[in-house]
gemmi code that builds the backbone of each chain (N, CA, C; Angstrom):
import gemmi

chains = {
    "A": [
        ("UNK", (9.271, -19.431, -5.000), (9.953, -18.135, -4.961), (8.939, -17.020, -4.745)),
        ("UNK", (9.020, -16.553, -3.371), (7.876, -15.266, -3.040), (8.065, -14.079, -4.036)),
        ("UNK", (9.204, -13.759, -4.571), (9.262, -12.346, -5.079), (9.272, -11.488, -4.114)),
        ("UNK", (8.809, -10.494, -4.461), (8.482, -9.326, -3.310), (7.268, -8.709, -2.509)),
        ("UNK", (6.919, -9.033, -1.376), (6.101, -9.330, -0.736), (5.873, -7.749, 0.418)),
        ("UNK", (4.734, -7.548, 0.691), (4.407, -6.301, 1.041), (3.158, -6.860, 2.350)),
        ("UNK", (3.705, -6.312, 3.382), (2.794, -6.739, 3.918), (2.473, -5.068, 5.280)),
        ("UNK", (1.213, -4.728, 5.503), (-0.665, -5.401, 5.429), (-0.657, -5.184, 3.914)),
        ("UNK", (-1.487, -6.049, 3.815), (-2.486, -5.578, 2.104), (-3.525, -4.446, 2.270)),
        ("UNK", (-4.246, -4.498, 3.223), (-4.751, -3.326, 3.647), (-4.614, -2.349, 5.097)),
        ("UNK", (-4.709, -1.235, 4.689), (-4.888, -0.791, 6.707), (-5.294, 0.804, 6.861)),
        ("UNK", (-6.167, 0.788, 7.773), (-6.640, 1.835, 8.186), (-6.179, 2.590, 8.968)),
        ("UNK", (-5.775, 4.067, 8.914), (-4.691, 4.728, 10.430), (-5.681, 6.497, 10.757)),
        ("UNK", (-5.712, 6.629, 11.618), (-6.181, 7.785, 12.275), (-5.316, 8.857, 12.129)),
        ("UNK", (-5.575, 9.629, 11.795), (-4.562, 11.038, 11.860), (-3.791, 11.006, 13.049)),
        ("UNK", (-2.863, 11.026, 12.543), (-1.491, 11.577, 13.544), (-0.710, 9.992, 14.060)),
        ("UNK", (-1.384, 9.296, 13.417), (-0.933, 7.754, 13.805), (0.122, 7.082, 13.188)),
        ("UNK", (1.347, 6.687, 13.547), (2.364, 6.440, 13.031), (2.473, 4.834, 12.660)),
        ("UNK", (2.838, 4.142, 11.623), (2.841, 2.734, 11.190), (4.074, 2.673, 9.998)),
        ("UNK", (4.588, 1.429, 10.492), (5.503, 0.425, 9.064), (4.876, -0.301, 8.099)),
        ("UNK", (4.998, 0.379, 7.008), (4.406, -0.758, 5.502), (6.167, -1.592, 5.492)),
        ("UNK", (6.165, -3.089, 5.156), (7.132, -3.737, 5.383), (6.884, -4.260, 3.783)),
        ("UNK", (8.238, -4.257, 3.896), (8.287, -4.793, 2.198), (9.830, -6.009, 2.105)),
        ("UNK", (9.948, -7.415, 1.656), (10.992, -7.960, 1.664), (10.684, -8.469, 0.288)),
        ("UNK", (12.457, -9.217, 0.200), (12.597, -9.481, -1.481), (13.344, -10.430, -1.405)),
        ("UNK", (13.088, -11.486, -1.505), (14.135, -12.916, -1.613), (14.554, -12.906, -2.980)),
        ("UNK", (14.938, -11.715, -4.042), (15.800, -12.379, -5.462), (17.594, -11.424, -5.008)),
        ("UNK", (17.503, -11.093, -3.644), (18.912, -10.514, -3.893), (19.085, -9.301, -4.488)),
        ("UNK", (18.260, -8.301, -4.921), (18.184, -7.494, -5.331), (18.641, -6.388, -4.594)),
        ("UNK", (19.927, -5.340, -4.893), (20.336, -4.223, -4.592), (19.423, -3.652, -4.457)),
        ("UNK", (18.699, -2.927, -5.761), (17.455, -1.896, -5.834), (16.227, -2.062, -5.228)),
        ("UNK", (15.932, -1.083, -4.447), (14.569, -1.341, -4.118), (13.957, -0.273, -3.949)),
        ("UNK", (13.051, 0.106, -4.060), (12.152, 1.544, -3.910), (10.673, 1.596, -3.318)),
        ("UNK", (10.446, 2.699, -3.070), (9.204, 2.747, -2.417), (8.088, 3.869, -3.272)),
        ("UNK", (6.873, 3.691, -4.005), (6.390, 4.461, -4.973), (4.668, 4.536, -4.037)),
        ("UNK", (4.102, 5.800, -3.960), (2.797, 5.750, -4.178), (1.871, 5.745, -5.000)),
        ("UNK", (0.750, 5.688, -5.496), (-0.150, 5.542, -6.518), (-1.505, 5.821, -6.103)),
        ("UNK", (-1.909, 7.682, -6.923), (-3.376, 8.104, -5.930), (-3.892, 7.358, -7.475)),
        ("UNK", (-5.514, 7.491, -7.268), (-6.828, 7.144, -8.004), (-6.588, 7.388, -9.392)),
        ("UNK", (-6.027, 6.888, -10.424), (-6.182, 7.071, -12.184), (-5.197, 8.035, -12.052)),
        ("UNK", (-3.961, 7.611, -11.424), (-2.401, 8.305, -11.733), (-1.161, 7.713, -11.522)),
        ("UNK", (0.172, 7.969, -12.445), (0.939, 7.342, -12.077), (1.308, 6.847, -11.067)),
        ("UNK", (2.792, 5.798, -10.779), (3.791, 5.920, -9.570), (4.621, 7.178, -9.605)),
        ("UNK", (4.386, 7.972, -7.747), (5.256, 8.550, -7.626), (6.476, 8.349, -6.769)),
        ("UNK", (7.546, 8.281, -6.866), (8.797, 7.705, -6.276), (8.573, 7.980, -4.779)),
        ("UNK", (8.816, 7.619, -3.712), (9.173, 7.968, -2.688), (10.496, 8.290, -1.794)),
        ("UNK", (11.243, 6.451, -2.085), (12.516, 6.637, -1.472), (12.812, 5.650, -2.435)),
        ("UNK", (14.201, 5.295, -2.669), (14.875, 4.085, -3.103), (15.848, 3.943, -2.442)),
        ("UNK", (16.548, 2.762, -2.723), (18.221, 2.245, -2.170), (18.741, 1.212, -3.193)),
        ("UNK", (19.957, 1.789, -3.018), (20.875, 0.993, -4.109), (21.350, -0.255, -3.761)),
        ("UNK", (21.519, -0.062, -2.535), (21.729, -1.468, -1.685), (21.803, -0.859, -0.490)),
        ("UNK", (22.330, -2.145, 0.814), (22.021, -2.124, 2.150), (22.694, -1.338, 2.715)),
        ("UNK", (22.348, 0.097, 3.458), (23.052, 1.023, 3.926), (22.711, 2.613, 3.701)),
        ("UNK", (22.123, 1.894, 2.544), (22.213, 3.437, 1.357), (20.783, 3.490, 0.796)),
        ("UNK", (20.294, 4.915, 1.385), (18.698, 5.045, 0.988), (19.205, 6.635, 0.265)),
        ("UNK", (18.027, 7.074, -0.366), (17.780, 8.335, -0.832), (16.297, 9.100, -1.443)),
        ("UNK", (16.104, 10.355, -1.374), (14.840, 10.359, -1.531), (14.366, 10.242, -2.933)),
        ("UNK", (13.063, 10.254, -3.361), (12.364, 10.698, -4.472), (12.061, 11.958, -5.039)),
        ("UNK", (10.633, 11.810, -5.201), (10.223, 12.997, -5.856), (9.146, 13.133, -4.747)),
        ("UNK", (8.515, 12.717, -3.893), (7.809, 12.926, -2.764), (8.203, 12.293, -1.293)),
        ("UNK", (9.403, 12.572, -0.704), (9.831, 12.269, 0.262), (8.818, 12.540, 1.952)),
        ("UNK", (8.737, 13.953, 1.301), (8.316, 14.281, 2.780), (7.133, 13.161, 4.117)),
        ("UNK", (7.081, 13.111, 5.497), (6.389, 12.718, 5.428), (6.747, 10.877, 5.657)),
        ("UNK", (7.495, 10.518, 5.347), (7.896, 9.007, 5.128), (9.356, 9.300, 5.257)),
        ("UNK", (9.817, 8.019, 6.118), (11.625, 7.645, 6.002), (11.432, 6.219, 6.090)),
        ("UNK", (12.726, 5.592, 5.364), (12.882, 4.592, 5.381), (14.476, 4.107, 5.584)),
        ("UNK", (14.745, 2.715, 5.836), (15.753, 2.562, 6.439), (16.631, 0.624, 5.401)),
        ("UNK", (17.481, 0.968, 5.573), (17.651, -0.508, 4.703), (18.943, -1.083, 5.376)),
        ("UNK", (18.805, -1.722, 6.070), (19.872, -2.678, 7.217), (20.308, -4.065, 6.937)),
        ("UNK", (19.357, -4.466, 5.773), (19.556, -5.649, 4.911), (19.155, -5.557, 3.424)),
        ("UNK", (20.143, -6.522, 2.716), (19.291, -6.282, 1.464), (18.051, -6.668, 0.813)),
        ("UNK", (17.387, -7.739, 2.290), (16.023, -8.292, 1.820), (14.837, -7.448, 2.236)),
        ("UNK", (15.251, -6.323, 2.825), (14.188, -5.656, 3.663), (13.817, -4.346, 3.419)),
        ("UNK", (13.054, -3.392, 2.967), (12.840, -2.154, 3.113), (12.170, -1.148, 3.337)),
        ("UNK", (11.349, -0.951, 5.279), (10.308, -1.084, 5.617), (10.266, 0.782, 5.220)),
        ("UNK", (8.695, 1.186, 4.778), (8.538, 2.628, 5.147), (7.672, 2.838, 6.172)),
        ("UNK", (8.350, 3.887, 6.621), (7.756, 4.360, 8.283), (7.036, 5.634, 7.496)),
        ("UNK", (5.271, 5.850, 8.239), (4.853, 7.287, 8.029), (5.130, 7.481, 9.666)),
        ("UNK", (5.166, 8.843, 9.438), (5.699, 9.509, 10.530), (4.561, 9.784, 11.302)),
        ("UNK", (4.092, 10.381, 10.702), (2.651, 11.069, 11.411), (1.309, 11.068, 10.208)),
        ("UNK", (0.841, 10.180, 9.933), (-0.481, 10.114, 9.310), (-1.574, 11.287, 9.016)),
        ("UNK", (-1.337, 11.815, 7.675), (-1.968, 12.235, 7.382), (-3.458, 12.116, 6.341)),
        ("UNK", (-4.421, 12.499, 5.933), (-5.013, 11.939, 5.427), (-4.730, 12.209, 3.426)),
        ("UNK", (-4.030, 13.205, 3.655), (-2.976, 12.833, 2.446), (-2.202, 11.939, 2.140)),
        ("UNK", (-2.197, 10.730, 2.794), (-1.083, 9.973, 2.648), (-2.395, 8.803, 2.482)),
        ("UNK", (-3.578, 9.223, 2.215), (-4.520, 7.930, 1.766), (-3.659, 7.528, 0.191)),
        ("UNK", (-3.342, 6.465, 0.199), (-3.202, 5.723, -1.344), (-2.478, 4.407, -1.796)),
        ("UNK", (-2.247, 3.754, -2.517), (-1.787, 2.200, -2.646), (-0.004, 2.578, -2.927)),
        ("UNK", (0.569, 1.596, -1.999), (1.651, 2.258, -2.109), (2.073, 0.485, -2.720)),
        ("UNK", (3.183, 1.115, -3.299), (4.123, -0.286, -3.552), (5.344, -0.398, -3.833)),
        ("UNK", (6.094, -1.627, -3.237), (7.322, -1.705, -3.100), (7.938, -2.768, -4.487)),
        ("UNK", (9.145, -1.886, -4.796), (9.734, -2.405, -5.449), (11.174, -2.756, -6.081)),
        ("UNK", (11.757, -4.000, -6.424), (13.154, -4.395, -6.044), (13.304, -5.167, -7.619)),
        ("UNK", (14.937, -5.166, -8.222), (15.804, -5.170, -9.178), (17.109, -5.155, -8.785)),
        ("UNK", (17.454, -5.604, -10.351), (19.450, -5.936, -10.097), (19.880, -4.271, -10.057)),
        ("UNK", (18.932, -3.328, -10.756), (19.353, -1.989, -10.758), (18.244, -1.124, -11.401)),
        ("UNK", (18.415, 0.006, -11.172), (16.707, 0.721, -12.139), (16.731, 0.582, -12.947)),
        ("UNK", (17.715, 0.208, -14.211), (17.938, 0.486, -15.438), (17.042, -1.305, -16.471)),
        ("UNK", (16.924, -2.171, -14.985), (16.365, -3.392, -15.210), (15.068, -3.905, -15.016)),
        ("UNK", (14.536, -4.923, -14.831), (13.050, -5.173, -15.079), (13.068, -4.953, -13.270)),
        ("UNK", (11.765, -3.808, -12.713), (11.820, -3.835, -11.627), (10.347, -4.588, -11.333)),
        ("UNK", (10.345, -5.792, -10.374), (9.771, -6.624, -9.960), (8.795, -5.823, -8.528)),
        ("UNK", (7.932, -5.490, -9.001), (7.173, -5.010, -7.809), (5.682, -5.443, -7.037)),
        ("UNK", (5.750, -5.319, -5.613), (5.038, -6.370, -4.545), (3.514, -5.818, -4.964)),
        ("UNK", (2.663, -6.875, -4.367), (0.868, -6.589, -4.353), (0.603, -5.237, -4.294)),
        ("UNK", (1.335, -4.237, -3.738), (0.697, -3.116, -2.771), (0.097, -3.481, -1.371)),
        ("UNK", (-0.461, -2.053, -0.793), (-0.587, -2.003, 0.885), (-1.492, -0.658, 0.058)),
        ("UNK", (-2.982, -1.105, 0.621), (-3.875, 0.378, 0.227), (-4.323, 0.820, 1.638)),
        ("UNK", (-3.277, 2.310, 2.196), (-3.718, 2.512, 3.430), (-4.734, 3.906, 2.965)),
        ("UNK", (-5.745, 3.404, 4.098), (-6.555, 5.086, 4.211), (-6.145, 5.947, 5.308)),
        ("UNK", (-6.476, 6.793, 5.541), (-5.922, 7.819, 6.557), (-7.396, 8.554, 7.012)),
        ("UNK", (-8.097, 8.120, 8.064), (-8.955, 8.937, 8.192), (-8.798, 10.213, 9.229)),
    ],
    "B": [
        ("UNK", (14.352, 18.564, -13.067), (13.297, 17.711, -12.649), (12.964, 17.270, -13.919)),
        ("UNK", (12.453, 16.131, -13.318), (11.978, 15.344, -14.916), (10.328, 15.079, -14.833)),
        ("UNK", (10.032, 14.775, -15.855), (8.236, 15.610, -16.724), (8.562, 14.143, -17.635)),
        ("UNK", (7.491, 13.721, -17.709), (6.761, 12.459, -18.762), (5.665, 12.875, -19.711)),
        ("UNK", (5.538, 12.676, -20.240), (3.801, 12.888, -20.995), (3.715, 11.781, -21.871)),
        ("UNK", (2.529, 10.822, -21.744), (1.601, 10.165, -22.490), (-0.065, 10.192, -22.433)),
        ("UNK", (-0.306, 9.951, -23.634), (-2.002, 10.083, -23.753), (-2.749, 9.647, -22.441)),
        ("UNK", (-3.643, 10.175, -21.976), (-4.323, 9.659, -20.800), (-5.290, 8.243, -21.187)),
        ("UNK", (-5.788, 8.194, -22.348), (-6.611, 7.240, -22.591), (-6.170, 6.857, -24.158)),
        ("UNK", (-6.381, 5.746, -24.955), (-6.633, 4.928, -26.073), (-7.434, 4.004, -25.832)),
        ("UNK", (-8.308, 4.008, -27.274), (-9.426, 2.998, -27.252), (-9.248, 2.424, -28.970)),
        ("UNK", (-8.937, 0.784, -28.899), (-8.836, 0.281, -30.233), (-9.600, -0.575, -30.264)),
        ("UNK", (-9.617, -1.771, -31.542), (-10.165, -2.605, -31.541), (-9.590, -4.282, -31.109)),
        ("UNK", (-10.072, -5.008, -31.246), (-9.678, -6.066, -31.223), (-8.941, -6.547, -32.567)),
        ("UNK", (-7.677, -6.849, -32.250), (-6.883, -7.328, -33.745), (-5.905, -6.106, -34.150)),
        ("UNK", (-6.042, -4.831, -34.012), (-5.837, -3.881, -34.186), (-4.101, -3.954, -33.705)),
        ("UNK", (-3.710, -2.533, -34.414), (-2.310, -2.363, -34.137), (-2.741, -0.952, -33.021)),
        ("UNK", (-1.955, -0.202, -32.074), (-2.044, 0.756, -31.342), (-0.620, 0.856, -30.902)),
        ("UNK", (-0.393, 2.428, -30.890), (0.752, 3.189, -30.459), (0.898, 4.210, -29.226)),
        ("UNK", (1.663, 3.929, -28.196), (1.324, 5.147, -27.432), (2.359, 5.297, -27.186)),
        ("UNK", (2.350, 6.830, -27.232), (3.766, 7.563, -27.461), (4.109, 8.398, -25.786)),
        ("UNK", (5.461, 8.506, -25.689), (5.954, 8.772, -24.466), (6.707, 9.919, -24.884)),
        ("UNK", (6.831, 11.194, -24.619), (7.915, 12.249, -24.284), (8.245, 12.431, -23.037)),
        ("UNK", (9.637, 12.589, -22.674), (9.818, 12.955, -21.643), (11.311, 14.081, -21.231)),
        ("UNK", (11.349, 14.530, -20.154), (12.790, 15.494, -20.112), (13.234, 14.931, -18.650)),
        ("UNK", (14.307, 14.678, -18.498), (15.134, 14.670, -17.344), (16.481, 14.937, -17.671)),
        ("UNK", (17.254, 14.605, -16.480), (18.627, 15.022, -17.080), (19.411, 13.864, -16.428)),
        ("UNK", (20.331, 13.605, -16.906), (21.056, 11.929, -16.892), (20.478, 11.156, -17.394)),
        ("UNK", (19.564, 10.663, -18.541), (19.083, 9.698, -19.115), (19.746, 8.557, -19.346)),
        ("UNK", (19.286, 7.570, -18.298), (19.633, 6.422, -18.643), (19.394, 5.311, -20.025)),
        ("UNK", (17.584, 5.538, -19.913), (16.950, 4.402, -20.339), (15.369, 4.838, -20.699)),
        ("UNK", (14.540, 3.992, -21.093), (12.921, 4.097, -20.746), (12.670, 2.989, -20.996)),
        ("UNK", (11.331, 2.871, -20.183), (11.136, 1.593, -19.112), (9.340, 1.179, -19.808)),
        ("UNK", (8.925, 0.604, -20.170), (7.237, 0.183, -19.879), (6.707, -0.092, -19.081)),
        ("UNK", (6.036, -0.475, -18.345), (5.304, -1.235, -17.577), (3.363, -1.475, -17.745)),
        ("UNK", (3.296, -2.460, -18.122), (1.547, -2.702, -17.741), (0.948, -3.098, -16.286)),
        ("UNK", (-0.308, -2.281, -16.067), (-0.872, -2.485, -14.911), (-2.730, -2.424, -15.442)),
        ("UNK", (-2.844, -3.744, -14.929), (-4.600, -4.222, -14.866), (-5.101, -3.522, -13.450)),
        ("UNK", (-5.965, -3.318, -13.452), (-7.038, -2.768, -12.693), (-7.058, -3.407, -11.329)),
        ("UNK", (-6.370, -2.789, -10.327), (-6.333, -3.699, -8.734), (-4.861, -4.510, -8.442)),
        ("UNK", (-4.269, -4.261, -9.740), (-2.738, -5.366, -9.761), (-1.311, -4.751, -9.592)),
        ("UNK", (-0.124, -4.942, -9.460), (0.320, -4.054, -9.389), (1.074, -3.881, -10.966)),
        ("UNK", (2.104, -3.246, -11.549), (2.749, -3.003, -12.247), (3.735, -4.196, -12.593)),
        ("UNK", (3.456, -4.459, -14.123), (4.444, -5.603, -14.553), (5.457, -4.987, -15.695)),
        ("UNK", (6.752, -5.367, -15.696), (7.476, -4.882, -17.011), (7.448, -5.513, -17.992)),
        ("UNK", (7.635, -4.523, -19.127), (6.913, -4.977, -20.669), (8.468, -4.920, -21.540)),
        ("UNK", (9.325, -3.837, -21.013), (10.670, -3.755, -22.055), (11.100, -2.527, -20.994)),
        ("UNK", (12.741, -2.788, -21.996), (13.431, -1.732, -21.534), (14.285, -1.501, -22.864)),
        ("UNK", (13.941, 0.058, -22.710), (15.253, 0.637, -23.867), (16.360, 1.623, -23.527)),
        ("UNK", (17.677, 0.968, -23.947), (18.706, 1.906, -23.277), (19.124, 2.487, -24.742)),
        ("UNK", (19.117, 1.805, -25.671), (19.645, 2.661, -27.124), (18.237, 2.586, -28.016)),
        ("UNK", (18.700, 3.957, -28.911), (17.990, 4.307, -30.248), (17.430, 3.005, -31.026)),
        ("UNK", (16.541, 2.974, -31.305), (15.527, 2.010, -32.171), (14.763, 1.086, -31.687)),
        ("UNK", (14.432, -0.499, -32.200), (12.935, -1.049, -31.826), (13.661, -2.607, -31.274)),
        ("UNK", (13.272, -2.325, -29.983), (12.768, -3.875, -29.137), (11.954, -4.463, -29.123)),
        ("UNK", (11.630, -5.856, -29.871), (10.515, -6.719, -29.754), (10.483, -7.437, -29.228)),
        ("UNK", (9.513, -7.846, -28.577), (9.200, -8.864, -27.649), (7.823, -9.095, -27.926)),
        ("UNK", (7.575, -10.506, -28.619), (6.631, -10.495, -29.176), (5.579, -10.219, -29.844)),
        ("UNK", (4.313, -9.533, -29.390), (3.362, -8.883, -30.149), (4.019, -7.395, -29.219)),
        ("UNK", (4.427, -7.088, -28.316), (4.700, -5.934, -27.975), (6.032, -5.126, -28.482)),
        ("UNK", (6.278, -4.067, -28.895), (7.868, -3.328, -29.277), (7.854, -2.276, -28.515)),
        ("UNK", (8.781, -1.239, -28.453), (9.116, -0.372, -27.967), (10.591, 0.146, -29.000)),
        ("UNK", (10.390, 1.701, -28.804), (11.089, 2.361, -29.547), (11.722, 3.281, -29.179)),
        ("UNK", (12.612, 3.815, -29.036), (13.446, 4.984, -28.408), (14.215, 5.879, -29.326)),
        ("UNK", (14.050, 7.595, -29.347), (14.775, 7.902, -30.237), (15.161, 9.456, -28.775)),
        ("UNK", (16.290, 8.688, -28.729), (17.032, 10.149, -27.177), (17.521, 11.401, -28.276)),
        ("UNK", (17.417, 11.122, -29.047), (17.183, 12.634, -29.636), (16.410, 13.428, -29.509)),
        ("UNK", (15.042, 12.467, -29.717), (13.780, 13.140, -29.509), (13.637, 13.257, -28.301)),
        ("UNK", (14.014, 12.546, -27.325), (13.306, 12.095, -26.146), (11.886, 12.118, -25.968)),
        ("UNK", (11.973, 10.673, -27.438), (10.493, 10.526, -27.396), (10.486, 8.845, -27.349)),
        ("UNK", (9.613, 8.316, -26.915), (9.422, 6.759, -27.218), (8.205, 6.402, -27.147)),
        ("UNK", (7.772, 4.986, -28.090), (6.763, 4.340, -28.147), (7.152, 3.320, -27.840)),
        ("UNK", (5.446, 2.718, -27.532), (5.232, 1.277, -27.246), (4.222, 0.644, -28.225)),
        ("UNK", (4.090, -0.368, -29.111), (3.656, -0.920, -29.926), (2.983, -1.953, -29.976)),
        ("UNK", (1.844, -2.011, -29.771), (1.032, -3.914, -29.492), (0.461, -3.891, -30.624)),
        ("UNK", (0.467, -4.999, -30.943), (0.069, -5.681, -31.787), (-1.001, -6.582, -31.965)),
        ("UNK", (-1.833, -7.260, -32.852), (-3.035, -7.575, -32.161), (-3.767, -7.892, -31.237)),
        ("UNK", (-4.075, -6.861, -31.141), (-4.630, -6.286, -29.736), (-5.930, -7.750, -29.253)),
        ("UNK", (-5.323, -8.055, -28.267), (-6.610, -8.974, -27.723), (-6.680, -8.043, -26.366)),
        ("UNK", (-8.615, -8.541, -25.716), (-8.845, -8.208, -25.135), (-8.539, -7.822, -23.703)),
        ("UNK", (-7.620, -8.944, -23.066), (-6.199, -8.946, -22.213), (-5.818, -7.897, -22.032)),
        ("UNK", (-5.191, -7.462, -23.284), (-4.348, -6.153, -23.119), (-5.283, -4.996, -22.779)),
        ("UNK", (-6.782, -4.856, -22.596), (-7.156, -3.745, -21.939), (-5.845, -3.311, -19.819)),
        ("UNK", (-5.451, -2.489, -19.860), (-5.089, -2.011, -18.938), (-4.397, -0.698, -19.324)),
        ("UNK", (-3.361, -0.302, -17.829), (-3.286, 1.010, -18.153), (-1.303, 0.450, -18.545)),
        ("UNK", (-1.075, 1.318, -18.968), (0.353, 1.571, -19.507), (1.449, 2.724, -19.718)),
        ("UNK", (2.446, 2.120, -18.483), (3.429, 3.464, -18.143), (4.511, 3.305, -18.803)),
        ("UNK", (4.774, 4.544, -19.316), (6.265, 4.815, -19.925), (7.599, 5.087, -18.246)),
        ("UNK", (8.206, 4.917, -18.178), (8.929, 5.360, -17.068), (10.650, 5.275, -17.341)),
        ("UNK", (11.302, 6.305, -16.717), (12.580, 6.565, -16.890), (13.556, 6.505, -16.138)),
        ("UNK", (14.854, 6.068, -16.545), (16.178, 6.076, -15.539), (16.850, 7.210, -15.801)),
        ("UNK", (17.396, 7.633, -14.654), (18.617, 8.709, -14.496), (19.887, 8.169, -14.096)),
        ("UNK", (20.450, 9.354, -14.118), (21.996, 8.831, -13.945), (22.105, 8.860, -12.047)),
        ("UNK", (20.787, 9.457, -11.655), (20.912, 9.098, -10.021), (20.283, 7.896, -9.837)),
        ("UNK", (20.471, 6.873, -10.346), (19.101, 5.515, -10.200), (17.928, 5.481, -10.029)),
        ("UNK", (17.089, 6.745, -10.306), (15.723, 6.844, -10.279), (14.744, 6.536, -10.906)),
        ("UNK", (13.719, 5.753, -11.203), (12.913, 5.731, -11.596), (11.784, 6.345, -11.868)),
        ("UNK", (11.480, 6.782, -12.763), (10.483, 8.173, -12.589), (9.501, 7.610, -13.580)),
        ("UNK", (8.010, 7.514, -13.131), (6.860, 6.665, -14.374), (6.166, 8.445, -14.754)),
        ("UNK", (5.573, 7.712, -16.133), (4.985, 8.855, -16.219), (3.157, 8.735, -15.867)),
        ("UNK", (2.515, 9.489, -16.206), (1.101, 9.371, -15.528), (0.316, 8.152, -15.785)),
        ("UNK", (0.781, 7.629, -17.072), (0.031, 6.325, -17.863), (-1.253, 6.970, -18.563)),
        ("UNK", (-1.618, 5.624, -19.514), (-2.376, 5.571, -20.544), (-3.344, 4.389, -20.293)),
        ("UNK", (-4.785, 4.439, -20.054), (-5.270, 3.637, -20.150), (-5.886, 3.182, -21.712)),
        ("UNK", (-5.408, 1.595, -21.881), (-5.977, 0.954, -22.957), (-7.469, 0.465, -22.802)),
        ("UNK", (-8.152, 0.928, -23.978), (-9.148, -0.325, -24.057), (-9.668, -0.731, -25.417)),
        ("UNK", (-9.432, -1.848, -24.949), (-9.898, -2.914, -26.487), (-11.123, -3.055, -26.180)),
        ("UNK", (-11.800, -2.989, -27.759), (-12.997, -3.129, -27.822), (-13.356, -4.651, -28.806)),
        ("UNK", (-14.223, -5.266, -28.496), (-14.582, -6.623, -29.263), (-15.020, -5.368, -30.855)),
    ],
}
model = gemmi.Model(1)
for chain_id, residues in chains.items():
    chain = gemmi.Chain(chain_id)
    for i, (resn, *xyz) in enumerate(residues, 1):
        res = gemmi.Residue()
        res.name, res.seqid = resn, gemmi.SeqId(i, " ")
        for name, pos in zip(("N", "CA", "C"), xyz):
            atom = gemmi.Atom()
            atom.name, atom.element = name, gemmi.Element(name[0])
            atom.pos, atom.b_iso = gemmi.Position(*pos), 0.0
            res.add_atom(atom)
        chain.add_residue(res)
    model.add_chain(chain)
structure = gemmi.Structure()
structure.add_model(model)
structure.setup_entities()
């Protein structure tokens, strides 16, 4: 059983360079969210979805959209790479928020 | 908008009992959430509290009083393992998850 799986583990992007962090979840899980994490600080929310169809933002949206067309899948797109957007991001999926949320390796992108 | 606060750092001993306390404000309160995270790993869950008083799960508890909207987390002899960092985090009534900054542990021999 993979759990939830995040794939690059790492990656490097140039300003203004647009890329998909891909995130899937083989437990069936409605919930899934997308959180960043800078240097000796919390997760901050990005996007979540309740299930397939239905996304909404966080507390730091801007900058990133994401899309959910299945319930195993929930890739985030940066739009345009900034070097603010250097940090370990990670994806994560549950029966609902209120439950144990099961979350992937991370993806530590830099932004030079 | 919702606001967390826990200690940025604790340092105990080995064997030791340690408490780290969580306040927080949002509005729709669901729940509060734990999670431990080691150094390079990602975030694992420790408990969840949706009502007033103490969840145990082994050497770890957790406590909730939504009056206060305050909660702790409780380990218990502390082995060296448990050095990492440790988030309080919260549900709303919009399904959000919101962590707060975390607390890094460290046990000392």
């Amino acid at each position: 059983n993979a759990g939830v799986t995040q794939t690059p583990k790492f990656q490097v992007l140039k300003t203004g360079q647009s890329m998909t962090l891909q995130c899937a979840q083989d437990m069936n899980h409605e919930y899934m969210s997308w959180y960043r994490q800078d240097p000796g600080m919390g997760l901050r929310l990005i996007h979540y979805s309740v299930g397939a169809g239905i996304t909404d933002q966080g507390e730091v949206p801007n900058g990133y959209n994401v899309s959910r067309s299945t319930t195993e899948d929930f890739p985030l797109r940066l739009l345009s790479a900034a070097p603010s957007q250097t940090s370990v991001y990670f994806c994560a999926s549950g029966e609902g928020a209120g439950t144990e949320a099961f979350f992937g390796q991370g993806t530590r992108l830099t932004v030079v | 908008g919702q606001s967390l606060e826990q200690p940025s750092e604790v340092t105990a001993v080995e064997g030791a009992i340690v408490q780290i306390n969580c306040t927080y404000q949002t509005s729709g309160f669901y729940g509060l959430s734990w999670y431990q995270q080691h150094d390079g790993g990602a975030p694992t869950f420790l408990s969840y509290n949706a009502l007033d008083g103490l969840e145990e799960t082994g050497r770890f508890s957790s406590f909730l009083s939504r009056s206060d909207s305050y909660g702790y987390l409780l380990l218990q002899e502390l082995q060296m393992k448990d050095s990492a960092s440790y988030f309080c985090a919260v549900i709303n009534a919009g399904n959000m998850l919101t962590f707060g900054g975390g607390t890094r542990l460290m046990v000392k021999p």
